[in-house]
VMD Tcl script that builds the backbone (N, CA, C; Angstrom):
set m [mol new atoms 288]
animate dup $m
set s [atomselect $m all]
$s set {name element resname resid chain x y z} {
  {N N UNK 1 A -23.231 5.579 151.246}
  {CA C UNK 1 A -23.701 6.939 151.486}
  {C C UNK 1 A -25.055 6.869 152.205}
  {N N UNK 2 A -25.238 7.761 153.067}
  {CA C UNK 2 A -26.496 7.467 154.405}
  {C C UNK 2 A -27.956 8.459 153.334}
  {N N UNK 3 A -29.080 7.379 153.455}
  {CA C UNK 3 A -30.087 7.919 152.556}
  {C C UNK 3 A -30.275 9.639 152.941}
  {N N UNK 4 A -30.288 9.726 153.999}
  {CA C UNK 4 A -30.282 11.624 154.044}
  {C C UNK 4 A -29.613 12.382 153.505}
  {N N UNK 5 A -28.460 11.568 152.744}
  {CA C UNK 5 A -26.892 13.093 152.373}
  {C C UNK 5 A -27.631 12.738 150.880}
  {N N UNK 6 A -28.178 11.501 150.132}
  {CA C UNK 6 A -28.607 11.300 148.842}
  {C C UNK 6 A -29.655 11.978 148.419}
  {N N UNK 7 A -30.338 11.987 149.189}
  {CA C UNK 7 A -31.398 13.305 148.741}
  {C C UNK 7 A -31.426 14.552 149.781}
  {N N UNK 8 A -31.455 15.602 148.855}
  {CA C UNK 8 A -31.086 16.810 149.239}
  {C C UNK 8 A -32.383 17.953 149.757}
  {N N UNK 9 A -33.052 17.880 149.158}
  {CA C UNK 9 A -34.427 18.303 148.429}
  {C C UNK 9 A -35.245 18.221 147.896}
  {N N UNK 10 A -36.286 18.436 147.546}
  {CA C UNK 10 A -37.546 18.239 146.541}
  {C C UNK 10 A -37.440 19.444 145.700}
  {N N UNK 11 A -37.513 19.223 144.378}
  {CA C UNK 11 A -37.521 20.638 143.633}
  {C C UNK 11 A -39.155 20.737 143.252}
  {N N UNK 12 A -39.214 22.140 143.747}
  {CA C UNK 12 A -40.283 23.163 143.650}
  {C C UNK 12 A -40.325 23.948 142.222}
  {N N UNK 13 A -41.000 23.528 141.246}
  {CA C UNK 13 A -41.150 24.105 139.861}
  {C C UNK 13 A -42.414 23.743 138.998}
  {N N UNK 14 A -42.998 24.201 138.318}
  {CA C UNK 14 A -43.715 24.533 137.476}
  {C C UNK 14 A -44.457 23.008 136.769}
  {N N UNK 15 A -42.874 22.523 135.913}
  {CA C UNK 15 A -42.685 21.270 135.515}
  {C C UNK 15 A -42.573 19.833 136.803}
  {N N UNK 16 A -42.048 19.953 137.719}
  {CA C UNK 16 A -41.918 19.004 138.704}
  {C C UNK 16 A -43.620 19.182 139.336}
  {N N UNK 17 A -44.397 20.256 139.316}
  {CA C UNK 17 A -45.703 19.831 139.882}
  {C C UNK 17 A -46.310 19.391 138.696}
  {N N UNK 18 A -46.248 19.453 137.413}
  {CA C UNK 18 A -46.602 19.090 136.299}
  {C C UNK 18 A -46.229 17.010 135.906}
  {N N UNK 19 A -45.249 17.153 136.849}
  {CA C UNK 19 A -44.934 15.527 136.583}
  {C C UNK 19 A -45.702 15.069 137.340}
  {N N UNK 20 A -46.490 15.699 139.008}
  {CA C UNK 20 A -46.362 14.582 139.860}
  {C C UNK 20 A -48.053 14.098 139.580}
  {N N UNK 21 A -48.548 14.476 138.512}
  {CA C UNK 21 A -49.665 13.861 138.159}
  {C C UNK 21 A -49.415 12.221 137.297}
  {N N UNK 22 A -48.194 12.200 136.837}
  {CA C UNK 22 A -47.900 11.030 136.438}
  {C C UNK 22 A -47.069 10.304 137.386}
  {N N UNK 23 A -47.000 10.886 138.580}
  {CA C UNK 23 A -46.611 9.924 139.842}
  {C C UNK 23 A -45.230 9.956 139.988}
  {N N UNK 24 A -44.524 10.981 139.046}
  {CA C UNK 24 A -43.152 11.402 138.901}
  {C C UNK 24 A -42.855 12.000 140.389}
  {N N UNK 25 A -41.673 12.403 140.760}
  {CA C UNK 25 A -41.111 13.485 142.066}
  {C C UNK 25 A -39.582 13.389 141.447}
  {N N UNK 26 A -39.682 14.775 142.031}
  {CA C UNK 26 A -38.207 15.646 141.585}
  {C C UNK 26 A -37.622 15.908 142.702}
  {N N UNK 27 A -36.115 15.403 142.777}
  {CA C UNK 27 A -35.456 15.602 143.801}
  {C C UNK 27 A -34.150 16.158 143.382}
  {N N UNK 28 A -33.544 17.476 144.268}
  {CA C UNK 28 A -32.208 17.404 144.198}
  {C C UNK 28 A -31.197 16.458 144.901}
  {N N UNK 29 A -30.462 16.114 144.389}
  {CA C UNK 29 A -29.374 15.118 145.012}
  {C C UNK 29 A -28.242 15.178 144.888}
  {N N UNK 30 A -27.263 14.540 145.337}
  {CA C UNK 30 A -25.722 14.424 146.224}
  {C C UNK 30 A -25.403 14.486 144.395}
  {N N UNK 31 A -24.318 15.186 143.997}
  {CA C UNK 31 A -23.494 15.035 142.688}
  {C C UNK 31 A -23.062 13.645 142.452}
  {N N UNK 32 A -22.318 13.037 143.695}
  {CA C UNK 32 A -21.914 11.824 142.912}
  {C C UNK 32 A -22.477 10.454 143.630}
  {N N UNK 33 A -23.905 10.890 143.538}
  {CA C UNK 33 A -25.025 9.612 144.046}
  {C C UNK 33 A -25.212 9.633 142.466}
  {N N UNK 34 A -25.403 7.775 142.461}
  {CA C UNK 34 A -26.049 6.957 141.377}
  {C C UNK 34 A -27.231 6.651 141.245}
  {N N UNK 35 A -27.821 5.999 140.033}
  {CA C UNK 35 A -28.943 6.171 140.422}
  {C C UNK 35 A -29.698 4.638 141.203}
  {N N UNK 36 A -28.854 3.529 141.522}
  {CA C UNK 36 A -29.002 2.646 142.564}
  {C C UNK 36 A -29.059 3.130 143.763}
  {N N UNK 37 A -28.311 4.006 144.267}
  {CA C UNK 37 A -28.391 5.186 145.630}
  {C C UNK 37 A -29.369 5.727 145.272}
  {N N UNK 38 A -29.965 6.184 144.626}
  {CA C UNK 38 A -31.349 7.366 144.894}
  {C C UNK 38 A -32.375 6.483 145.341}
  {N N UNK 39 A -33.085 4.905 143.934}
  {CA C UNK 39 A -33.613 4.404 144.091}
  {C C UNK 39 A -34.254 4.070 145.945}
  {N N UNK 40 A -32.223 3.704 146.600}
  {CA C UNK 40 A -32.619 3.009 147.922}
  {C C UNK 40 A -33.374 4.466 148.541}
  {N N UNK 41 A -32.837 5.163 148.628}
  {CA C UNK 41 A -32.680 6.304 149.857}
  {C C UNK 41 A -34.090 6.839 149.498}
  {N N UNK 42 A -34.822 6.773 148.367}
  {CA C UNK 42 A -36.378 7.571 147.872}
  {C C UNK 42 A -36.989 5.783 149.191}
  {N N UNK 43 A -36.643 4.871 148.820}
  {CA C UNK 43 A -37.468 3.481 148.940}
  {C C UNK 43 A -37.612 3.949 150.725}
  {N N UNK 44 A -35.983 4.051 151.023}
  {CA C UNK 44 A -35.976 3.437 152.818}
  {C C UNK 44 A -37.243 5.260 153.354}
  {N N UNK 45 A -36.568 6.076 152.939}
  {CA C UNK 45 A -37.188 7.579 153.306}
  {C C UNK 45 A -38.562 7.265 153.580}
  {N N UNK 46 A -39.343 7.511 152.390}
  {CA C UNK 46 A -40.620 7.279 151.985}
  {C C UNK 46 A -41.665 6.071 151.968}
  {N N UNK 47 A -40.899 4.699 151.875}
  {CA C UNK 47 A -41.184 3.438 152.061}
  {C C UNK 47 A -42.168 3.341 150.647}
  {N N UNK 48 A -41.758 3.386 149.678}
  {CA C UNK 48 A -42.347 3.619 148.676}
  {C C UNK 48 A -41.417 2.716 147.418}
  {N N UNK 49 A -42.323 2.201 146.760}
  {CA C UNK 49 A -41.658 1.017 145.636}
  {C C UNK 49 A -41.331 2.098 144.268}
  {N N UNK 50 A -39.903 1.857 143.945}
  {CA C UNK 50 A -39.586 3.358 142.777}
  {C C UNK 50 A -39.110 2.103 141.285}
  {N N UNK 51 A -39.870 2.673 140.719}
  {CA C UNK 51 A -39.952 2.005 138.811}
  {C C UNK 51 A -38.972 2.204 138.125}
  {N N UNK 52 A -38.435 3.683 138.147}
  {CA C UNK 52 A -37.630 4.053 137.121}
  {C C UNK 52 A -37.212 5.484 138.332}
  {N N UNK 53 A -35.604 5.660 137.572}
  {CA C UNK 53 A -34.762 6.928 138.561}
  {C C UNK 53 A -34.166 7.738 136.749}
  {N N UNK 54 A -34.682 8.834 136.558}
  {CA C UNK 54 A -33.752 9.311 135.846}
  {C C UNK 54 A -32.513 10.363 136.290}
  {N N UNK 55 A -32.012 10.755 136.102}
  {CA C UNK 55 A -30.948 11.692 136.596}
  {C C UNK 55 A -30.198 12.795 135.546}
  {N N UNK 56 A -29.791 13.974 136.001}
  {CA C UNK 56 A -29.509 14.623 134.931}
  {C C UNK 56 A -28.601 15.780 135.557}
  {N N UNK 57 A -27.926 16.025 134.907}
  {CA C UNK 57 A -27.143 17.388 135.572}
  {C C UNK 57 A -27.135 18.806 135.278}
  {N N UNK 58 A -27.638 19.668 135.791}
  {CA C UNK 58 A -27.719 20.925 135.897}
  {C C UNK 58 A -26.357 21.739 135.561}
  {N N UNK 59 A -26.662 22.581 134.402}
  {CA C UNK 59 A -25.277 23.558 134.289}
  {C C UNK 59 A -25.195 24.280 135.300}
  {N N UNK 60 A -23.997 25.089 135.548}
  {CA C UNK 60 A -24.304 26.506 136.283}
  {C C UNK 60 A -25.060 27.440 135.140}
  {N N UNK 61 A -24.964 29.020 135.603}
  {CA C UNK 61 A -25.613 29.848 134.809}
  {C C UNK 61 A -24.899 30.997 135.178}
  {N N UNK 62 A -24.132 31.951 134.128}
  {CA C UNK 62 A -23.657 33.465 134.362}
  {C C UNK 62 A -24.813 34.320 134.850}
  {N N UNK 63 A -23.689 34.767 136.311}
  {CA C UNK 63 A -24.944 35.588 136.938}
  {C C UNK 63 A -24.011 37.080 136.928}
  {N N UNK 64 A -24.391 38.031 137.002}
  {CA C UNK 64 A -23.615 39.411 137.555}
  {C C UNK 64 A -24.894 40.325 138.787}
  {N N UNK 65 A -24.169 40.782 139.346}
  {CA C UNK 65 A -24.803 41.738 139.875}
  {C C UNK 65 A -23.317 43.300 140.089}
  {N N UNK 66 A -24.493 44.071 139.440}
  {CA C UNK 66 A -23.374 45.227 139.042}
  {C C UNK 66 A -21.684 44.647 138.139}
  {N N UNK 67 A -20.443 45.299 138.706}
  {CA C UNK 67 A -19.512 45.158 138.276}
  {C C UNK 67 A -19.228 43.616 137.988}
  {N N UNK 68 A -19.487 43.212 139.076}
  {CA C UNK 68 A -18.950 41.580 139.503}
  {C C UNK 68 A -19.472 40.401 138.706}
  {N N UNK 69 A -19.214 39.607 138.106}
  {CA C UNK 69 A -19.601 38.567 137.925}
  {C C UNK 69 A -19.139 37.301 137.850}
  {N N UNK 70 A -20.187 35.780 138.156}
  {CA C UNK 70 A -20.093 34.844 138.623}
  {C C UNK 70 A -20.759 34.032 137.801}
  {N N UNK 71 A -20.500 32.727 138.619}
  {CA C UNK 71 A -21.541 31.500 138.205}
  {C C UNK 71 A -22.341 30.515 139.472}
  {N N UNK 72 A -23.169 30.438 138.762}
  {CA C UNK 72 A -24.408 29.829 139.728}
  {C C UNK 72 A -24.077 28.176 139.904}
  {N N UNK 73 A -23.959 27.772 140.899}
  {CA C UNK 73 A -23.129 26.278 141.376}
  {C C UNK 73 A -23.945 25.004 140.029}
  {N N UNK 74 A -23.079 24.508 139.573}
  {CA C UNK 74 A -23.866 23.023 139.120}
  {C C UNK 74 A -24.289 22.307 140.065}
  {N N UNK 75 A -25.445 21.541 139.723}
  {CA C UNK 75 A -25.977 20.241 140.834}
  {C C UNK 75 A -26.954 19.404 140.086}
  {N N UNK 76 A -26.844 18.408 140.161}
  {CA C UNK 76 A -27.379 17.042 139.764}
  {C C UNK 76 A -29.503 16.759 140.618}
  {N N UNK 77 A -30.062 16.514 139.725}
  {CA C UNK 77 A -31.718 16.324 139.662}
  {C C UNK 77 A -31.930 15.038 139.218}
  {N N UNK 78 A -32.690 14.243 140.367}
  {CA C UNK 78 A -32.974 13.079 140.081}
  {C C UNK 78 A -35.059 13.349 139.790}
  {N N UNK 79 A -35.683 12.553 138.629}
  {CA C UNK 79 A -37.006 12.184 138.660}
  {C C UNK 79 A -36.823 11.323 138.722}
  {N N UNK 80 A -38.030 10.289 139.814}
  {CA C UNK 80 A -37.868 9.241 140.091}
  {C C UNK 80 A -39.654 8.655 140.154}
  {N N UNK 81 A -39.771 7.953 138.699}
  {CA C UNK 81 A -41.164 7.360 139.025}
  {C C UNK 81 A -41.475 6.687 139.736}
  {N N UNK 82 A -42.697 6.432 140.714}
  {CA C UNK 82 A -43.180 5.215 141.919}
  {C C UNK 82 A -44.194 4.305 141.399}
  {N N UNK 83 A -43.988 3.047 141.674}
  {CA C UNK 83 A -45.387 2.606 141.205}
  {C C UNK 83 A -46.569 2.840 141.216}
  {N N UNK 84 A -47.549 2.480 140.727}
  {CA C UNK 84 A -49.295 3.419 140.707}
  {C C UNK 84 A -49.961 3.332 141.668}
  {N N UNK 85 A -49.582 2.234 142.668}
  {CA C UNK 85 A -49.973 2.323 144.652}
  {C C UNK 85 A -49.708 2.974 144.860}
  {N N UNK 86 A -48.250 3.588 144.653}
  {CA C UNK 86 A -47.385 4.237 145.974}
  {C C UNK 86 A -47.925 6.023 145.346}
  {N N UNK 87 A -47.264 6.485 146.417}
  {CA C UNK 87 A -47.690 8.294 146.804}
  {C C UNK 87 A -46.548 8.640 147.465}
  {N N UNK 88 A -45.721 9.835 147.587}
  {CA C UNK 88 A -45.344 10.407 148.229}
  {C C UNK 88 A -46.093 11.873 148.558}
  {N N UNK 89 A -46.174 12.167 149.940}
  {CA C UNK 89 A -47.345 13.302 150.541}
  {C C UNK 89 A -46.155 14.160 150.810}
  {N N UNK 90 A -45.563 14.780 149.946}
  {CA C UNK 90 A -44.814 15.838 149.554}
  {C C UNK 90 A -45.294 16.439 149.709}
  {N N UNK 91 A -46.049 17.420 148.954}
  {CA C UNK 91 A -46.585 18.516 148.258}
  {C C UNK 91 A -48.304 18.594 148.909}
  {N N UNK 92 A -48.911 17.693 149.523}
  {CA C UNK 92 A -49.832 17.919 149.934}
  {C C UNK 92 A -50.475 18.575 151.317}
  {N N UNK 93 A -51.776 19.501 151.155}
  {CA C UNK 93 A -52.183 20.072 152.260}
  {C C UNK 93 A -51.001 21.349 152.351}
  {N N UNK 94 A -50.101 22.015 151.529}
  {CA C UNK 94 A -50.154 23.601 151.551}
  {C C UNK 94 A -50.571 24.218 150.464}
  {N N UNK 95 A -52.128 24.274 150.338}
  {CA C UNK 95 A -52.713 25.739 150.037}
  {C C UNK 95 A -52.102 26.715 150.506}
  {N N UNK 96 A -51.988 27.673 149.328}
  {CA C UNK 96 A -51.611 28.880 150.203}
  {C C UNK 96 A -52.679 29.734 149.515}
}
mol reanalyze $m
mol bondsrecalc $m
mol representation Tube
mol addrep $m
């Protein structure tokens, strides 16, 4: 699987800016990427040495609007710690 389809995104939350003081980053990723695939695709992307990959899967969630109702897609969240050199410049330089 080509490191771009393995990571999807960076998740933007509360708790994920709360990790990246411990050098954590939160990524959404491919459902049926492992976590040997994340490891590479965070390493080749970023060029960055990764410690530990956890992974976890997201329920959907009952949504309605008016009559109708649905569910909100499942998808899979990788945290992936870097060693205490490395940085990813994600999140840096937008003040808003």
């Amino acid at each position: 699987m080509d490191p771009r389809t393995v990571l999807i995104r960076p998740v933007i939350s509360e708790k994920s800016y709360a990790l990246l003081t411990a050098n954590k980053y939160t990524f959404r990723v491919h459902n049926d990427a492992h976590k040997t695939q994340i490891r590479q695709a965070v390493e080749e992307i970023f060029g960055v040495r990764v410690l530990e990959v956890r992974t976890m899967s997201v329920k959907s969630k009952p949504k309605r609007r008016g009559v109708s109702s649905g569910r909100t897609r499942k998808w899979k969240k990788a945290v992936v710690q870097l060693h205490p050199d490395d940085a990813i410049e994600l999140f840096e330089g937008s003040n808003a």
